[in-house]
LOLOSE-8295 format. One record per residue (C-alpha): z, y, x. Coordinates in steps of 0.5 Angstrom, whole numbers, padded with zeros to 4 digits, always signed. Layout:
// residues N
ZYX...
***
This chain:
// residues 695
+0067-0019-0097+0067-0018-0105+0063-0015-0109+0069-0013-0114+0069-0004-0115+0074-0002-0110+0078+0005-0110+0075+0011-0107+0077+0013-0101+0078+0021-0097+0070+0021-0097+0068+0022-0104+0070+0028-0104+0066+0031-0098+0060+0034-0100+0056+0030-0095+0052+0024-0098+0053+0020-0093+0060+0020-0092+0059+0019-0100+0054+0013-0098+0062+0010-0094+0067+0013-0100+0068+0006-0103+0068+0003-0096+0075-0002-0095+0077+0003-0088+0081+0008-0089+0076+0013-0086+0078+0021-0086+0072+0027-0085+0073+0030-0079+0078+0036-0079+0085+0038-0077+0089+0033-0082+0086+0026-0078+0086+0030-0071+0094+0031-0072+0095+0024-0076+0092+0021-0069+0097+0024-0065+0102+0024-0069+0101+0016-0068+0098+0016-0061+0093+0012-0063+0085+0012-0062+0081+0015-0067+0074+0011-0068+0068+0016-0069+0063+0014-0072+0057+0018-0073+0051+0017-0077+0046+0020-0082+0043+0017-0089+0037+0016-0087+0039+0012-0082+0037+0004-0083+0042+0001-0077+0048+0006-0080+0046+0002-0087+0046-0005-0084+0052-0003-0080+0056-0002-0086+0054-0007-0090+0056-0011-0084+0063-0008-0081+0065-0002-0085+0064-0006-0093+0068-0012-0089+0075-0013-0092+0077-0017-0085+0074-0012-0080+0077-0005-0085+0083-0009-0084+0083-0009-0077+0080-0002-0076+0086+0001-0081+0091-0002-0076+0090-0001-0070+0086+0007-0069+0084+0014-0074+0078+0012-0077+0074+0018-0077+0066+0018-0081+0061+0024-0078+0054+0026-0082+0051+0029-0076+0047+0033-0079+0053+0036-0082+0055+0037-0076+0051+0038-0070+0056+0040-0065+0060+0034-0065+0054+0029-0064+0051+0033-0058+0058+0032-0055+0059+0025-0057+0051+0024-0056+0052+0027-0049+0058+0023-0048+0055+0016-0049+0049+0017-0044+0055+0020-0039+0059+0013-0040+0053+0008-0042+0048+0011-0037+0043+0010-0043+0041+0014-0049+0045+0014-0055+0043+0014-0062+0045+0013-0070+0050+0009-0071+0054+0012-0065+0062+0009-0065+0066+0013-0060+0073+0011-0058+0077+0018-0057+0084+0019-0055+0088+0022-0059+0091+0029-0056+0085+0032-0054+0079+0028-0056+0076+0026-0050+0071+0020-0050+0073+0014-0046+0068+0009-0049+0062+0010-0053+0056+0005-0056+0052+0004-0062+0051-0001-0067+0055-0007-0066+0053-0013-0071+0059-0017-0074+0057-0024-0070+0056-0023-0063+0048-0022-0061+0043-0020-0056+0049-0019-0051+0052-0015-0055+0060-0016-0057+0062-0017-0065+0065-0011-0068+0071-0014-0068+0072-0017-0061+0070-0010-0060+0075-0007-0064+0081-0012-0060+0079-0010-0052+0079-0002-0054+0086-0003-0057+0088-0008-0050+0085-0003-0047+0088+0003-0050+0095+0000-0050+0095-0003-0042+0091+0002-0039+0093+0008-0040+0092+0010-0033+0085+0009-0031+0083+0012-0038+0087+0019-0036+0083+0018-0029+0076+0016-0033+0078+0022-0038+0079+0027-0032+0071+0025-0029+0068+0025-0035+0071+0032-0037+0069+0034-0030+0062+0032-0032+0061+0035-0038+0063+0042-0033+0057+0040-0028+0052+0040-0034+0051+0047-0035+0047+0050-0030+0050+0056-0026+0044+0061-0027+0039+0063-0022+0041+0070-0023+0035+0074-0019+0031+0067-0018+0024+0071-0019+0020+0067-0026+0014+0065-0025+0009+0061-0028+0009+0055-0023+0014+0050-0029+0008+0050-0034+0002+0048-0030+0008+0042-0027+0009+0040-0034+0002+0040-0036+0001+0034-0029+0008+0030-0031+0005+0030-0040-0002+0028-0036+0001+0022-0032+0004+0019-0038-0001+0021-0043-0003+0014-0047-0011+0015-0047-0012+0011-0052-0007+0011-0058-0005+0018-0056+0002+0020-0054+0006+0019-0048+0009+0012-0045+0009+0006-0050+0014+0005-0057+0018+0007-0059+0013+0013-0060+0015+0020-0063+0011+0026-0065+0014+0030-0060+0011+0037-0063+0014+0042-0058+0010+0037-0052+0004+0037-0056+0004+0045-0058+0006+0046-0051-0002+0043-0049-0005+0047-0054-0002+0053-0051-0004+0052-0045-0011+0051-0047-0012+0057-0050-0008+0060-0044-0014+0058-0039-0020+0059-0043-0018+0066-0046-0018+0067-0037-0025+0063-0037-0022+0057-0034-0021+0053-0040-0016+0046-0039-0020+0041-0043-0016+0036-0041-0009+0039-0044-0014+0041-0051-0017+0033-0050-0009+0030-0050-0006+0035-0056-0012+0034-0061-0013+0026-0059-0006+0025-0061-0005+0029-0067-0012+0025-0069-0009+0019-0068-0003+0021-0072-0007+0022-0077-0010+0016-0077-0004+0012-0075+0002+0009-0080+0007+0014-0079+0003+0017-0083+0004+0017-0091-0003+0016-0093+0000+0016-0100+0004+0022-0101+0004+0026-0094+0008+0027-0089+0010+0024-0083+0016+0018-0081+0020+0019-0076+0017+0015-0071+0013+0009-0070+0015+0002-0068+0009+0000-0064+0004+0003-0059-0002+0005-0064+0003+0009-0069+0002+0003-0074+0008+0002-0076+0014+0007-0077+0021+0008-0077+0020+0010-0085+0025+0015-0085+0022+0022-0087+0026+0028-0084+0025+0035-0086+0025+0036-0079+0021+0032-0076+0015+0035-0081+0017+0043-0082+0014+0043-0074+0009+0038-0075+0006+0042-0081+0005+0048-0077+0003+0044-0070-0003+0041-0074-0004+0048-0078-0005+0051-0071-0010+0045-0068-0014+0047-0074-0015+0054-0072-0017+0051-0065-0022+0046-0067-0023+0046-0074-0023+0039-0076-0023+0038-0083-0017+0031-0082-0012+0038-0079-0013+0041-0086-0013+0034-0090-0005+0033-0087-0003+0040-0087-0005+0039-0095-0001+0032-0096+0006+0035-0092+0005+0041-0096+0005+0038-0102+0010+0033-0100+0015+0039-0099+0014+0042-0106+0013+0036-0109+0019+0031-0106+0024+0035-0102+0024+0042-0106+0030+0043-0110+0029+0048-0116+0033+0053-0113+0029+0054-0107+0033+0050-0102+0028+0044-0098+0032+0037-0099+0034+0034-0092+0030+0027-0092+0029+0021-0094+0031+0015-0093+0028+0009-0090+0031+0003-0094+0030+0002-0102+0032-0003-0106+0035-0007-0100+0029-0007-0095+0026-0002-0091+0020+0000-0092+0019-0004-0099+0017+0003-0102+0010+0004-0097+0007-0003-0096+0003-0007-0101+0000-0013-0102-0007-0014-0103-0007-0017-0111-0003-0010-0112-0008-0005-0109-0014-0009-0113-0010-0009-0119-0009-0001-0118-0016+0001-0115-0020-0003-0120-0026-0008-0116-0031-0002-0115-0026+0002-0110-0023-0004-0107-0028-0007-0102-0028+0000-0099-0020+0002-0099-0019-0005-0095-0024-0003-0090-0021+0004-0090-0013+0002-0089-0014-0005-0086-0012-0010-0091-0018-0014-0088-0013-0015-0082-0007-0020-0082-0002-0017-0086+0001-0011-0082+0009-0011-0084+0013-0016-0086+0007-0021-0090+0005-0014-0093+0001-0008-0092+0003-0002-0089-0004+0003-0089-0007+0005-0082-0014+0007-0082-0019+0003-0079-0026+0005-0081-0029+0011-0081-0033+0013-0087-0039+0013-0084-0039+0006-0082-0035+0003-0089-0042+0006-0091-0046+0003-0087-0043-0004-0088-0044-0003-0095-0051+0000-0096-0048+0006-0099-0046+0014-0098-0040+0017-0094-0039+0021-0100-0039+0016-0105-0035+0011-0100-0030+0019-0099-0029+0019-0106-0027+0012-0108-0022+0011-0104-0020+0017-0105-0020+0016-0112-0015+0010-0110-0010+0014-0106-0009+0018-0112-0009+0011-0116-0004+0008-0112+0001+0014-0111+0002+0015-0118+0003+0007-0119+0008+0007-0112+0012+0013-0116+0013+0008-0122+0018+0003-0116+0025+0004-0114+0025+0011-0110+0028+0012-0103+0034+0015-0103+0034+0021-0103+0038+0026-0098+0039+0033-0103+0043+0037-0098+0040+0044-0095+0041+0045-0087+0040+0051-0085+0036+0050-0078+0032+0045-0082+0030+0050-0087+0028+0055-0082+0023+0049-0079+0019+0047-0085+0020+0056-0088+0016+0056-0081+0010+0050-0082+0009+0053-0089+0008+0060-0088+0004+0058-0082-0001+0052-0085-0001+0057-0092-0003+0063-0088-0008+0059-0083-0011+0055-0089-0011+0061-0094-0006+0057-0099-0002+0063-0102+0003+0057-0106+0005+0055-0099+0008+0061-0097+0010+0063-0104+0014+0056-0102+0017+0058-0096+0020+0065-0099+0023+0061-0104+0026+0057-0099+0028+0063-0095+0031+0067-0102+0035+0060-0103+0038+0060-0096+0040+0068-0095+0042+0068-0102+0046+0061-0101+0049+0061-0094+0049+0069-0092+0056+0070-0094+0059+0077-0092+0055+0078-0086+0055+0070-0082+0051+0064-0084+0052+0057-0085+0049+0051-0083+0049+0046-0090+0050+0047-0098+0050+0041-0103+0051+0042-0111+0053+0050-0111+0058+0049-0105+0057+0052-0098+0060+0050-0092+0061+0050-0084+0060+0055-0080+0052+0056-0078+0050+0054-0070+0045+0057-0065+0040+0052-0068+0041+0056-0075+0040+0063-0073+0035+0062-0068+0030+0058-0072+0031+0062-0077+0029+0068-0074+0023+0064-0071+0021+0063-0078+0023+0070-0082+0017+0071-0076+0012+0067-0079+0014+0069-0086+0014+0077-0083+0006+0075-0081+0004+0071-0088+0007+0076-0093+0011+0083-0091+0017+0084-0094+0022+0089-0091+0028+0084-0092+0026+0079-0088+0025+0084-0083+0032+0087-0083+0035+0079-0084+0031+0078-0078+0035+0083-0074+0042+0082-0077+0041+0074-0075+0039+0078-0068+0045+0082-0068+0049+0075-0068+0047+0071-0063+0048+0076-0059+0055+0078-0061+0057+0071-0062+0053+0066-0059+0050+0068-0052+0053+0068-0045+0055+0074-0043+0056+0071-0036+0051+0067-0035+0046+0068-0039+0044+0064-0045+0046+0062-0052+0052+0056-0052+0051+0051-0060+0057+0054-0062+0060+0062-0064+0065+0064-0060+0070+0063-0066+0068+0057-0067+0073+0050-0067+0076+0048-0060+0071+0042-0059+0072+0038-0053+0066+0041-0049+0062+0047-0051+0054+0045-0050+0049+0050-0048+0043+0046-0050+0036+0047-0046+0032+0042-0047+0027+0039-0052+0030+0033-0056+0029+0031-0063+0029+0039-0065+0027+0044-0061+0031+0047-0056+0035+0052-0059+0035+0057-0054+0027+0056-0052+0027+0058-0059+0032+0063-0059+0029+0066-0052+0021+0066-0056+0024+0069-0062+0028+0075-0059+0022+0076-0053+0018+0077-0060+0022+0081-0065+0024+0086-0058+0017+0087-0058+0016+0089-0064+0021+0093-0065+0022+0096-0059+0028+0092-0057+0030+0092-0050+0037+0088-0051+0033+0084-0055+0028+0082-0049+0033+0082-0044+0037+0077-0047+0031+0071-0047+0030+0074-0041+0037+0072-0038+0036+0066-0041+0030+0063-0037+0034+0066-0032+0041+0061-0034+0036+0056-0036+0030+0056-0029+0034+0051-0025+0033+0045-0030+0027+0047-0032+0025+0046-0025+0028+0039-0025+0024+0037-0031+0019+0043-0033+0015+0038-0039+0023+0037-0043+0023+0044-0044+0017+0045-0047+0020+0051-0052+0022+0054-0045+0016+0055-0042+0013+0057-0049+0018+0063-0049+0016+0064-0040+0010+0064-0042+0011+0070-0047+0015+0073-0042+0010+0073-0036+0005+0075-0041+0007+0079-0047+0006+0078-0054+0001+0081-0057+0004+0085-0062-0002+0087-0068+0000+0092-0073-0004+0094-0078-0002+0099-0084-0007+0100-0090-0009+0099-0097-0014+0095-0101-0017+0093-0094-0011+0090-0091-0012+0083-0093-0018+0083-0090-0016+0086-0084-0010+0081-0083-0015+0075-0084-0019+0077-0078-0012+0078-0074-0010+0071-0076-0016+0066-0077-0017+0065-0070-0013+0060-0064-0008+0067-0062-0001+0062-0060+0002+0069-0056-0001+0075-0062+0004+0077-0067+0001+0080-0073+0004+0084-0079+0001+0088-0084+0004+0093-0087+0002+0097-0094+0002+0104-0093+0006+0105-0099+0012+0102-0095+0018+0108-0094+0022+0108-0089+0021+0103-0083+0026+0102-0077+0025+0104-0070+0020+0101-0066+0016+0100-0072+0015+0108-0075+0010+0111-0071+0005+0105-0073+0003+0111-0079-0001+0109-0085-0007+0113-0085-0010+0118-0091-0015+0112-0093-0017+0105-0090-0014+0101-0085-0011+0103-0078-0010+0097-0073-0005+0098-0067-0005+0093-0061+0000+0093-0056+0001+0087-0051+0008+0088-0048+0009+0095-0047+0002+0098-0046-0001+0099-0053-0009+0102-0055-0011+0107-0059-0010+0106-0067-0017+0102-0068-0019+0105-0076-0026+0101-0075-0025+0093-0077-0030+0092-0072-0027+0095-0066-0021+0090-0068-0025+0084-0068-0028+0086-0061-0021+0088-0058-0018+0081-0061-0023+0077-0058-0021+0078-0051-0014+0075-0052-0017+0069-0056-0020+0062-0053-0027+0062-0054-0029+0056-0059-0031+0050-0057
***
């Protein structure tokens, strides 16, 4: 090891900060491309694939480890093509490679994913994660590893070819063959609803035990289904009960940032205590929209204090000042994770002052054994009410207190060394947090939020729309990679929630070009469904059709709900007929494991029963009559509202004419549309008889 400046290599002129994070690494990495696939086939040697991300703490330790070691570059430089992947950059290799791990190691991956392929056609025949420079915990050091692949490679060719030929056979047997005429029915949603019950953690919330993730799909998925039941006068309170517990203690838990707002990627332990303390733009873009749609349902004031701490967050933290929301930040600073968040208790007294102290150790658990490390990571513990109680006091006054000293701190935590942050713009990322904004700015009434969400989207069709495609990433002004299945159909979910909060026509016609696309480049005219990638997209070594919920919503799931929505809007039979042929492509794995695809039995559930699709043309009431459409729980209504004075709109949407004066309301589920409603009155009476009565 040296700590003398080394020679940039072939990374420090990609765009990705984390292939930057490795541009000074002794190993002679190349970026993915056709110039490292050649150099390997031309030398007959292995490429060593190595996936990660800048957030990523393992991916951190392992280059300090391997990749920063001159004895294990050296090793890696002589004997494979050694190749460095951002697999935010690029989500299609990493599915592959995701799913080649778990087909060769019979678990799940994750970050760092190292994976051996061979040269000609990047098959994988060995695959793992982290691997630490000194053997540990059963696991091979990097270097012993890297000398049994070699053997490996040179003395066993034969069986590698035979392993090859199975895997690529496998990958095959992962897409479903469709179920063509199968008849859809509502079976899947109630079978999900028992398997989240079975493994629901009463508790603490959540479902099974650490590593606990949020899960927004799941959770959103209960809560549809509780508005579902009690709209028919048969309300599931235990699928209400589970959604919201949980959400509650998320809220209370660690893997929230009491501080700054937002959530981590994860917690470590059981009682969402202590997190994984990356942020990522991914995880809280749904997040934000899922606890803005529970306080629609519920009303709790901790719903609309988390949506106001993401929201601020985001505009704060991660929006670039050309629009664009950064992709994450990191876990480490200074060296440590999570050094950034905790504290000790001389730090928060000195910051807070003795009058608040008493009541912020009570709050946030610094009355506890040190949580983290010998330091404090914030939990609630003690309601205000009993912090009350204890101290002879007000709830109101103990609220203000440490709320006072939540502000204290977070203006004195801005003073440490920061996380690094990741400032490249996704596409598909975007879409997410452009959805949670528009849906929290609409349902708490917060105009900045959406204001925030178009400045995003402008960013995004400014920057990435070029000459009628999308693309997946920007960094510093450049542009680049050709977009996926996620990109254009969690941009059309969002240019939806955007359509509801504010009309604008261009987002409207953004919404069907990006329509148009995924079903010229992206579906399976065969078979139905969308595959990841367009069909003049690199030559990969699998093509994947992803259906399940993972870290991200499905893109499908996504793709069948929105498109399910914008035919119903604008009257668009293709539009439906495409999500319908996709729960057909998808219905035997939905089946097998119906709570996995949680975005699936959402779009299901708009296709068994209709959108409700509400349109509303009109002057200076229209504000008003938006308002009562949206202020309820209604998760399968969609609800534009059009000035009067717009032009000229597209087919499907032209008949809905403004009246001379006053508002017009059309109502429509599927395709069995009401009277126009011109009386606000009228409106609310027919809306009540799609929405869960309050609880």
């Amino acid at each position: 090891m040296t700590d003398s400046p080394r020679p940039a290599n072939r990374l420090a002129a990609a765009a990705s900060p984390y292939l930057q994070q490795h541009a000074h690494n002794p190993v002679d990495w190349w970026p993915w491309g056709e110039e490292a696939l050649a150099l390997a086939r031309a030398r007959n040697r292995p490429i060593l694939l190595s996936i990660g991300y800048s957030a990523c703490h393992w991916c951190h330790v392992m280059a300090h480890e391997s990749f920063e070691d001159d004895e294990t570059a050296a090793l890696m430089n002589a004997l494979f093509v050694n190749v460095k992947v951002d697999r935010e950059e690029r989500p299609d290799l990493d599915r592959i490679y995701q799913t080649a791990h778990q087909l060769l190691a019979q678990r799940p991956g994750g970050w760092p994913l190292t994976v051996f392929l061979t040269p000609d056609d990047q098959t994988p025949f060995f695959a793992g994660t982290y691997f630490p420079r000194e053997p540990r915990h059963g696991l091979p050091s990097f270097r012993e590893l890297l000398r049994h692949i070699d053997a490996a490679w040179r003395e066993q060719q034969g069986a590698i070819a035979e392993q090859n030929a199975a895997l690529r056979a496998a990958f095959g047997d992962l897409e479903p063959d469709g179920a063509g005429s199968a008849r859809l029915d509502a079976a899947p949603m109630e079978v999900a609803r028992q398997q989240l019950a079975r493994s629901f953690d009463a508790v603490n919330g959540g479902f099974g035990r650490a590593p606990k993730f949020p899960h927004p799909p799941q959770l959103g998925r209960l809560l549809r289904h509780w508005a579902a039941t009690a709209a028919a006068g048969e309300p599931d309170h235990r699928a209400r009960t589970m959604a919201l517990h949980t959400l509650s203690c998320m809220a209370h838990g660690g893997i929230r940032d009491h501080l700054g707002g937002g959530f981590c990627r994860y917690s470590v332990d059981d009682e969402w205590g202590i997190p994984h303390f990356e942020k990522m733009l991914y995880d809280n873009g749904p997040l934000l929209a899922l606890y803005a749609e529970a306080w629609q349902a519920a009303r709790d004031p901790l719903y609309a204090e988390v949506c106001e701490g993401i929201a601020e967050w985001v505009i704060r933290d991660m929006q670039l000042p050309d629009g664009g929301y950064c992709a994450a930040l990191d876990a480490d600073s200074e060296g440590e994770e999570g050094r950034y968040y905790v504290w000790t208790r001389e730090e928060v007294e000195s910051v807070v002052g003795s009058a608040a102290y008493p009541a912020f150790v009570r709050r946030f658990g610094l009355d506890r054994p040190a949580n983290f490390e010998g330091r404090w990571h914030l939990h609630v513990r003690a309601g205000f009410d009993e912090i009350a109680a204890a101290q002879g006091g007000d709830p109101a006054t103990v609220r203000a207190q440490v709320d006072a000293a939540r502000g204290a701190l977070l203006h004195a935590r801005a003073r440490r060394v920061p996380p690094g942050r990741d400032d490249k713009v996704l596409t598909s990322w975007n879409a997410l947090m452009i959805r949670g904004m528009a849906r929290a700015g609409q349902a708490l009434g917060r105009p900045d939020w959406i204001a925030s969400a178009q400045r995003a989207l402008d960013f995004v069709r400014g920057a990435l729309w070029r000459d009628g495609r999308l693309l997946a990433s920007w960094k510093d002004g450049r542009a680049d990679l050709p977009a996926y299945l996620d990109d254009h159909a969690f941009l059309i979910d969002a240019l939806l929630a955007l359509l509801q909060a504010q009309w604008r026509r261009e987002d409207l016609d953004f919404a069907r070009a990006l329509a148009e696309l995924l079903l010229a480049r992206f579906q399976d005219g065969a078979k139905g469904g969308f595959y990841f990638t367009a069909d003049d997209h690199e030559r990969l070594v699998h093509r994947p059709k992803p259906y399940g919920d993972e870290s991200l919503p499905a893109g499908n799931g996504i793709a069948a709900l929105a498109l399910t929505r914008l035919g119903h809007l604008l009257g668009e039979p293709r539009y439906l007929d495409a999500a319908e042929r996709t729960l057909r492509s998808a219905w035997e794995q939905i089946g097998r494991l119906p709570y996995a695809h949680a975005t699936l039995l959402d779009a299901l559930d708009e296709h068994l029963d209709p959108t409700e699709v509400v349109v509303l043309r009109g002057g200076a009431d229209l504000g008003a009559w938006l308002g009562r459409a949206t202020a309820r729980y209604a998760p399968r209504r969609l609800t534009i509202a059009i000035p009067a004075d717009e032009p000229e709109l597209p087919p499907g949407l032209a008949a809905r004419r403004a009246p001379p004066s006053g508002c017009l309301a059309y109502v429509c589920r599927g395709t069995q549309c009401e009277a126009p409603l011109a009386d606000l009155a009228a409106l609310d009476a027919a809306l009540k008889a799609t929405e869960p009565p309050g609880e």
